[in-house]
C-alpha positions in Angstrom: 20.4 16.1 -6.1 24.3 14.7 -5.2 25.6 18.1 -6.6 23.6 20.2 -4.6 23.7 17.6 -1.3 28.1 17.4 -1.7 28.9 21.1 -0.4 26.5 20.9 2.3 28.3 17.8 3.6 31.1 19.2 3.6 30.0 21.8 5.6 28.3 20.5 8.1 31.1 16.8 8.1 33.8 19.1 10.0 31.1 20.0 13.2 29.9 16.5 13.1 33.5 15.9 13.4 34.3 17.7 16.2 31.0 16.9 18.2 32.7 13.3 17.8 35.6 13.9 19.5 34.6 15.9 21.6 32.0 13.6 23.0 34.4 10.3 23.1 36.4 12.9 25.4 33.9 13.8 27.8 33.0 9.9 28.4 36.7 9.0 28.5 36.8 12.0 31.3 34.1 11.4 32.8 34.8 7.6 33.4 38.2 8.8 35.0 35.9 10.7 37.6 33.6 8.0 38.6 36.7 5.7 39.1 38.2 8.2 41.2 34.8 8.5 43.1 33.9 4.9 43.4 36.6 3.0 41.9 38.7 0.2 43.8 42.4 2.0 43.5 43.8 5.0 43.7 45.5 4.9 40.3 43.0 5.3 37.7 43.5 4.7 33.9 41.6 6.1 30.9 39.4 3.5 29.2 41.4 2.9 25.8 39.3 1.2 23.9 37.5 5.0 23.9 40.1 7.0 23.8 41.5 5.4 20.7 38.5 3.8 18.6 34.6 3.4 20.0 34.5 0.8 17.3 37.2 -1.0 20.0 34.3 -0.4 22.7 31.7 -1.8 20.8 33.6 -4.8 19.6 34.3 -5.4 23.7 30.5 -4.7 24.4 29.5 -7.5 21.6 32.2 -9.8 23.3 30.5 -9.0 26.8 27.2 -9.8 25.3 28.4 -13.1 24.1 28.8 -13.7 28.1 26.1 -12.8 29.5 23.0 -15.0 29.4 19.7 -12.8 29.9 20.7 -9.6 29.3 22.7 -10.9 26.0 21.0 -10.1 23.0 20.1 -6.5 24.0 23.9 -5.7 24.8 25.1 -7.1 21.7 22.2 -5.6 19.2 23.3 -2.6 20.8 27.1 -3.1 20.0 25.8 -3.4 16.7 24.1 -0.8 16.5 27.3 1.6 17.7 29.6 0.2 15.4 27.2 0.4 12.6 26.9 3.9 13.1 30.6 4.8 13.1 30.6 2.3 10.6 29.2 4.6 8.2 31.5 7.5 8.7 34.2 5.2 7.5 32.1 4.1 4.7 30.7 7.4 3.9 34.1 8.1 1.3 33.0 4.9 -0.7 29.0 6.0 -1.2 30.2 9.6 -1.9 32.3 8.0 -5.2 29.8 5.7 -6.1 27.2 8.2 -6.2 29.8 10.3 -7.7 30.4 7.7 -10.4 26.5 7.5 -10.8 26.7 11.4 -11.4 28.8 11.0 -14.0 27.1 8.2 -15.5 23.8 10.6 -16.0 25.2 13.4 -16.7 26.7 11.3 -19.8 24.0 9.9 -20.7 21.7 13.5 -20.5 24.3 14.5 -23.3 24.3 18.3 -23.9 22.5 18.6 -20.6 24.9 21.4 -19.3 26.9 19.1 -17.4 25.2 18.2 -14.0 28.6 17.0 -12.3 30.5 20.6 -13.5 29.5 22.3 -10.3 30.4 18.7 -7.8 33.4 18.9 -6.0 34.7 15.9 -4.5 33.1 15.0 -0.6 36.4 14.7 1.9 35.6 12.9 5.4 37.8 14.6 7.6 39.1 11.9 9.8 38.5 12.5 14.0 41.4 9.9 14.8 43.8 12.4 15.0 41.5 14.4 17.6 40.9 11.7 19.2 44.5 10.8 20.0 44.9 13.7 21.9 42.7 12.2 24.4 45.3 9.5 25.1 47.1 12.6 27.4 43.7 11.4 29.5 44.5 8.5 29.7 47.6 9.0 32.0 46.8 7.7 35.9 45.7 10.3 38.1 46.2 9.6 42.0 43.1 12.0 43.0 40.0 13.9 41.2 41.9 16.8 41.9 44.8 16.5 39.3 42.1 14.9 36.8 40.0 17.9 37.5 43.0 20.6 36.5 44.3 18.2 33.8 40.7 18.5 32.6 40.9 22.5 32.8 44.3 22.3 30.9 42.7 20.5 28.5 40.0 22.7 27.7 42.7 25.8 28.3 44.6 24.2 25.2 41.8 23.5 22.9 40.6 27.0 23.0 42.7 27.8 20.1 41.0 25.6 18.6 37.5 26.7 19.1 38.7 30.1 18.0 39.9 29.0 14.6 36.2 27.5 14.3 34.6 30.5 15.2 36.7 32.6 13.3 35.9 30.1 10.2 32.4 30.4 10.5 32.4 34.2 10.7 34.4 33.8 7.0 31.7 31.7 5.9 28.9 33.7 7.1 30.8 36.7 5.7 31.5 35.3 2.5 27.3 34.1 2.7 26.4 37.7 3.0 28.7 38.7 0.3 26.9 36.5 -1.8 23.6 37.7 -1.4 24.6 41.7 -1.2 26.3 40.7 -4.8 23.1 39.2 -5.7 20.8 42.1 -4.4 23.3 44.7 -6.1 23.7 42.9 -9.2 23.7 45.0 -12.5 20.2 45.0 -13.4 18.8 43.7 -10.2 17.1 47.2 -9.3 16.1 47.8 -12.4 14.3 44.6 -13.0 13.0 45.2 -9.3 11.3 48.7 -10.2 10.0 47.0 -13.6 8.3 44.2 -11.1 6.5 46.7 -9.4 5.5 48.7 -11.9 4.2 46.0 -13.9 2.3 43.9 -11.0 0.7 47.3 -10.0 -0.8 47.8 -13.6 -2.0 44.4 -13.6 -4.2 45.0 -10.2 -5.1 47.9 -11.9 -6.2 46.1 -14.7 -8.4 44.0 -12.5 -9.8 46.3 -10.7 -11.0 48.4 -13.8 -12.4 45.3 -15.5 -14.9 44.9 -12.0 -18.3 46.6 -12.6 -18.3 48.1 -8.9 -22.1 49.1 -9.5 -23.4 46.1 -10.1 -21.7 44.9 -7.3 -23.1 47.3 -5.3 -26.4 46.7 -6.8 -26.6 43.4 -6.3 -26.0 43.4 -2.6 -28.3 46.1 -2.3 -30.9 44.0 -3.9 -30.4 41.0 -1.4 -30.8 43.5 1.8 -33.8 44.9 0.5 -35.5 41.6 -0.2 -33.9 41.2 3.7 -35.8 44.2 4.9 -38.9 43.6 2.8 -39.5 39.9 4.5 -38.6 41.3 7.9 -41.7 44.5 7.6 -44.4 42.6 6.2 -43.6 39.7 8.7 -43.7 42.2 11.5 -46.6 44.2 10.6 -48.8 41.3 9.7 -48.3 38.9 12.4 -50.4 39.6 15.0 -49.3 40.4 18.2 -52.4 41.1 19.9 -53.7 37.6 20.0 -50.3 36.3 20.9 -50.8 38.3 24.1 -54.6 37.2 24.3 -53.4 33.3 23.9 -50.7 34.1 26.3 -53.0 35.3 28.8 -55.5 32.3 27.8 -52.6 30.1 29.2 -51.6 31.6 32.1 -55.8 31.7 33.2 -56.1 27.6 32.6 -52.9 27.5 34.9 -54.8 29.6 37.6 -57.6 27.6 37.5 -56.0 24.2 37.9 -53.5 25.4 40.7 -55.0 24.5 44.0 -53.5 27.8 46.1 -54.3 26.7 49.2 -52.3 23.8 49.2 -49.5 26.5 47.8 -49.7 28.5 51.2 -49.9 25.4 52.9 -46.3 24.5 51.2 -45.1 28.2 52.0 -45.8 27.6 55.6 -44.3 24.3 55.5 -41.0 25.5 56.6 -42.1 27.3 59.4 -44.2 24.2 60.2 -41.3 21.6 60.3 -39.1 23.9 62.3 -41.5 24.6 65.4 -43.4 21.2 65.6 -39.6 19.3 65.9 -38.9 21.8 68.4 -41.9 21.1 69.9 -41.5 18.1 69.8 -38.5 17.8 71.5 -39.2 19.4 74.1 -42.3 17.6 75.2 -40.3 14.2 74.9 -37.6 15.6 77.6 -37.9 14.1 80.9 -38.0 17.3 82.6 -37.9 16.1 86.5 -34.7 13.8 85.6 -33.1 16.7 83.7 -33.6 19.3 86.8 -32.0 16.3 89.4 -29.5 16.1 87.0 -28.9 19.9 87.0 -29.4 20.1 90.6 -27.0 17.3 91.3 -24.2 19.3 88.7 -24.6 22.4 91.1 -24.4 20.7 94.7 -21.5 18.7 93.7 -20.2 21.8 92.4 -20.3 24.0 95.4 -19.6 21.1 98.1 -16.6 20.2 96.2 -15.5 24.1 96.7 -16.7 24.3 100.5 -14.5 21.0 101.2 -11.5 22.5 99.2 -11.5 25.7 101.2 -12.2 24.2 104.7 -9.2 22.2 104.0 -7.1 24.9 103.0 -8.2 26.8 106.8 -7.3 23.5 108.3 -3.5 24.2 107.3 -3.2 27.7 107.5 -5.9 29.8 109.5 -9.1 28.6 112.1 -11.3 26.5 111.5 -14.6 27.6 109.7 -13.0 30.6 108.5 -14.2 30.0 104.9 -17.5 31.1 103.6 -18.3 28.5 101.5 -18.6 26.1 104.5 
């Protein structure tokens, strides 16, 4: 399992690498920004203890911890917690001997086993201090977010070389994969054996298809649907339908009887009913003398209100009297 585990580590070890770096550099950047944003001065100055070693940071966030009385605990465990993680990168060279060493030690003691450890290079940690440092040119004070902003842009202008020799390694890599597998897939022998598979699994479904007695296969599910149609006929011609219509009408007669149909038409006319005797109703409860004062009333006040409108109006501007409506 460590031989076959080692050269995929030290494949994927470089990108973890760089995602590393890369990462400290955008939170080193990024807390020059802020400062410039909200910060007390002008001058602004890269966090070192970032730039040069988070296991510096986390070391200052346990020491913060230490200080603070209710928050304490969770600060420090998570201190911890960073520094355990980069921790382990450090670490990683001494668990990649030992289980190099433990390798060994089976493949030893398996004896004429082939030699389990042949094939296991040696696992190299590429060290991110070096990429790191380069964010020290960060770290330089910056009197506005402009200059941070194009020393930011120069800084992604200059690792673009970079980022191409990455590429261009993993376009060898992917090459040399597909190498791999065209050798494999043109391999002397490869078609041949290829051809011989086909042949071979094709005679065997032939083989098993021969060996099936088809008719008695066929036989058999005939068999079942003719039992199938044999239950259906003699249930439909011997049941008998007659009297089920006979009883049916037997039941719909005692339902006839029983119904009282008056009291049927009486509810059919109930709707009508309701709506004319409330009407009625209402009607006959109106006080009909009060409502025609009151409509009488609406209509004097209406026109006297008009007649003493217009005869004002003449007042001002023509004879008196001249309106109609007086």
């Amino acid at each position: 399992m460590g031989s076959a585990l080692i050269p995929i580590a030290q494949a994927v070890l470089p990108s973890i690498n760089a995602i590393i770096a890369g990462l400290t550099k955008l939170a080193n950047v990024f807390a020059q920004v802020t400062a410039l944003l909200f910060g007390k001065s002008a001058e602004v100055k890269a966090a070192s203890g970032v730039s040069v070693s988070a296991v510096a940071a986390a070391d200052a966030t346990d020491r913060l911890s230490e200080s603070t009385a209710g928050a304490g605990e969770a600060a420090k465990k998570a201190a911890k917690d960073m520094k355990g993680v980069l921790t382990g990168f450090d670490e990683l060279n001494i668990l990649a001997s030992a289980a190099a060493d433990s390798m060994d030690d089976a493949a030893g003691g398996m004896g004429g086993a082939g030699g389990i450890d042949a094939g296991a290079g040696e696992l190299e940690i590429p060290s991110y201090e070096s990429e790191i440092g380069e964010i020290d040119q960060l770290g330089q004070a910056y009197e506005s977010l402009g200059e941070l902003f194009n020393a930011a842009l120069q800084s992604v202008i200059d690792g673009l070389p970079a980022l191409r020799e990455s590429l261009l390694s993993a376009a060898d890599s992917f090459n040399e994969f597909n190498q791999k597998l065209y050798d494999a897939f043109t391999f002397p022998g490869v078609k041949e054996k290829v051809e011989q598979l086909g042949r071979e699994l094709a005679e065997v479904l032939n083989d098993f298809v021969n060996e099936i007695d088809w008719e008695l296969w066929g036989r058999t599910l005939g068999a079942g649907l003719s039992l199938g149609l044999q239950f259906l006929t003699e249930f439909l011609y011997t049941f008998d339908w007659i009297n089920l219509g006979k009883k049916l009408a037997e039941f719909i007669n005692g339902l006839v009887y029983e119904v009282d149909w008056y009291d049927f038409g009486r509810l059919l006319w109930a709707k009508f009913k309701i709506g004319l005797e409330t009407f009625s109703g209402f009607i006959l409860g109106l006080d009909m003398p009060a409502l025609a004062q009151a409509a009488n009333d609406i209509i004097m006040g209406f026109f006297n209100y008009r007649g003493r409108g217009c005869q004002r109006w003449n007042d001002r501007n023509c004879q008196r009297g001249g309106c109609g409506l007086v």
